[in-house]
Steps between C-alpha positions, in 0.01 A plus 500: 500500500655175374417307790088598421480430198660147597233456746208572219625242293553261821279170522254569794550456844277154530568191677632228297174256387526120578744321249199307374305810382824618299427589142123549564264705435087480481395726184150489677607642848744713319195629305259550780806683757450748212159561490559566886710692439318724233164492707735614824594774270189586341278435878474953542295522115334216546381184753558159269513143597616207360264228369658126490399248261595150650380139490262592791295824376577893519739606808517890488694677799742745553842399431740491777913501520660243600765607805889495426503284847299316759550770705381758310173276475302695720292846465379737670132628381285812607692497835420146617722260609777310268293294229678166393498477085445176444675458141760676554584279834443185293708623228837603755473178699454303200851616363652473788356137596655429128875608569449269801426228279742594240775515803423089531370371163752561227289399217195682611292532138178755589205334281273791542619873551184714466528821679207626718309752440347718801153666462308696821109600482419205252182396353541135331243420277451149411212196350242806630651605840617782607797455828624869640856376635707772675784382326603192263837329377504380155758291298629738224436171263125475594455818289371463181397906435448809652348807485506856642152629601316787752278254511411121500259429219309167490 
């Protein structure tokens, strides 16, 4: 019984991040992973997206997870074949190409550290147009707002 509860109170099971992102966190991606997180939660009462305000216009989507690993970077939909997700393969590969770095630079100073965000089924809406993008990428630090809607009204 010990030995549980010593695992509850354990640190998780993650790899270790890049020395350089040490001490870091993004209130803004830390913010939007939990309205993921509630709308993952909340997706059998009701079907809500997320609407995006950012220097370019309105991006609404459907919020995606990013994968623990590259590998786990791909997905298999409505039987078809395995489906690459784009931000979470950018996100893996750009840790990893920064412990590379890290192994050879030892005063490696990161000057921007925005996480990504991953949306699927997007409609960006911006100066009057309208783009439908199956998914998009954003910089956590491009958002300025957000809000949770059934549906995008302009």
């Amino acid at each position: 019984m010990a030995d549980r509860e010593k695992e509850k109170h354990s640190k998780p099971d993650f790899s270790p991040l890049p020395k350089s992102y040490e001490h870091r966190a993004s209130m803004k991606w830390i913010t939007i992973e939990s309205v993921r997180v509630v709308l993952e939660r909340l997706k059998e009462q009701t079907d809500q997206r997320i609407v995006l305000l950012t220097p370019v216009g309105f991006v609404e989507g459907e919020l995606t997870d990013i994968a623990p690993s590259y590998s786990e970077s791909f997905k298999m939909e409505f039987g078809e074949d395995l489906t690459p997700d784009i931000t979470s393969m950018v996100a893996n590969l750009r840790i990893d190409l920064l412990r590379m770095i890290e192994k050879h630079e030892d005063k490696l100073e990161i000057i921007d550290s925005a996480p990504l965000i991953g949306l699927k089924n997007v409609t960006v809406r911006s100066s009057g147009q309208i783009y439908q993008l199956p998914e998009i990428t954003i910089f956590a630090d491009q958002v300025a707002g957000f809000a949770v809607s059934r549906q995008f009204l302009i």
